[in-house]
N, C-alpha and C positions, 0 to 999 in steps of 0.2 A: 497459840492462837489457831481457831481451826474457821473465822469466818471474821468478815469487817463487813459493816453492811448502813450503810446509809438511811438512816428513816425520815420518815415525809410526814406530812401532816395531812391527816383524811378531814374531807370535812364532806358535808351534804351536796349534792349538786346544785340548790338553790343558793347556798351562801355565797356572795358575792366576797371578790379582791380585788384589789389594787392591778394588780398583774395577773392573768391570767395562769396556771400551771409553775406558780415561786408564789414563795413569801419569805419574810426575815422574821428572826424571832423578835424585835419592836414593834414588823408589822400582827402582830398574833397578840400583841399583849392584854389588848382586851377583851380578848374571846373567851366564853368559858370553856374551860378545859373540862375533859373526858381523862382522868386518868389512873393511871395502875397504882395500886396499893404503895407505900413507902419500904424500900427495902429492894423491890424488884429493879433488877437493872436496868427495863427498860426506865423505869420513874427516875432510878439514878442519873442515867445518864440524861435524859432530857432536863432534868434537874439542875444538874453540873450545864450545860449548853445555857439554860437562862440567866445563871447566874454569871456564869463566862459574860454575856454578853451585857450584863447590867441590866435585864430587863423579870420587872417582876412579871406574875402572870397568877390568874386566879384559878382552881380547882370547883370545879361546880359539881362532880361526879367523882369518885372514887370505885372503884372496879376491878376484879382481882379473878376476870375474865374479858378474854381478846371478844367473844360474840356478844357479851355484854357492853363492852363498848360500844364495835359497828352499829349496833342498834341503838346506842342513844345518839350517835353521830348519823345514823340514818335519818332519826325524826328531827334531826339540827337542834339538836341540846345542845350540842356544843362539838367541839371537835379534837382532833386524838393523834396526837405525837407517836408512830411505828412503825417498826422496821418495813422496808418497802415491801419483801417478799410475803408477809402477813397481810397489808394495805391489799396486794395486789388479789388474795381470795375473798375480796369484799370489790366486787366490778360496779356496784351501782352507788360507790364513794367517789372519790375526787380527791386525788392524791395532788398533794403539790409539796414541791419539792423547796429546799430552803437554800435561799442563794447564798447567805451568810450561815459560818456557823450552825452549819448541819451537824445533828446530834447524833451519833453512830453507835450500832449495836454491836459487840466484841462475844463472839461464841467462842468461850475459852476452854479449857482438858483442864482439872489441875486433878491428882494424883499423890499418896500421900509415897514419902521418898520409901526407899529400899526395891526388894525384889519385886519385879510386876507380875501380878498373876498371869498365869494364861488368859482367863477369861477375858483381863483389861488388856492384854498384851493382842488378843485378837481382833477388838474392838479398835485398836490404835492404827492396826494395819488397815482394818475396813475403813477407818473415818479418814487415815491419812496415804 
């Protein structure tokens, strides 16, 4: 594992919450969601987090780009489950953060077994 990373939920700055900068994934259930194609980890893991939490949630958008999102969360189509360091080059969203049950992005290495190339064996030293 080479990263753990917490993601928040971007929404518009006119959408209104319950609590100000938090939400839980029950309070989100009936938002339409903004989200990444099936397969992608981010979709997975926020995926796994709803269903963890016994709460469904509806898909209004599908998108299989981070700037194709921000902009339909910008015009409040709907809003967008992502890692926070992503949320944070989009300044004119409104990230909030989930008090329960935050759904976390896992940047992993796998490698297949035997001798390491150079090439990967130089990237390992850089990345770790």
């Amino acid at each position: 594992m080479l990263a753990r990373e917490e993601m928040v939920l971007a929404a518009a700055p006119a959408r209104s919450f319950a609590r100000p900068g938090e939400v839980t994934p029950a309070e989100t259930a009936g938002l339409p969601f903004v989200d990444f194609v099936p397969g992608w980890a981010v979709r997975q893991a926020v995926d796994r987090t709803y269903r963890s939490a016994g709460v469904e949630r509806g898909t209004a958008f599908e998108v299989n780009d981070i700037v194709a999102a921000a902009e339909l969360v910008r015009h409040d189509l709907g809003v967008c489950v992502m890692p926070e360091s992503i949320a944070a080059r989009f300044p004119d969203l409104t990230p909030r953060r989930f008090t329960r049950q935050a759904p976390h992005w896992d940047v992993l290495l796998a490698r297949p077994p035997g001798p390491v190339p150079p090439a990967v064996a130089a990237l390992l030293r850089h990345i770790t």
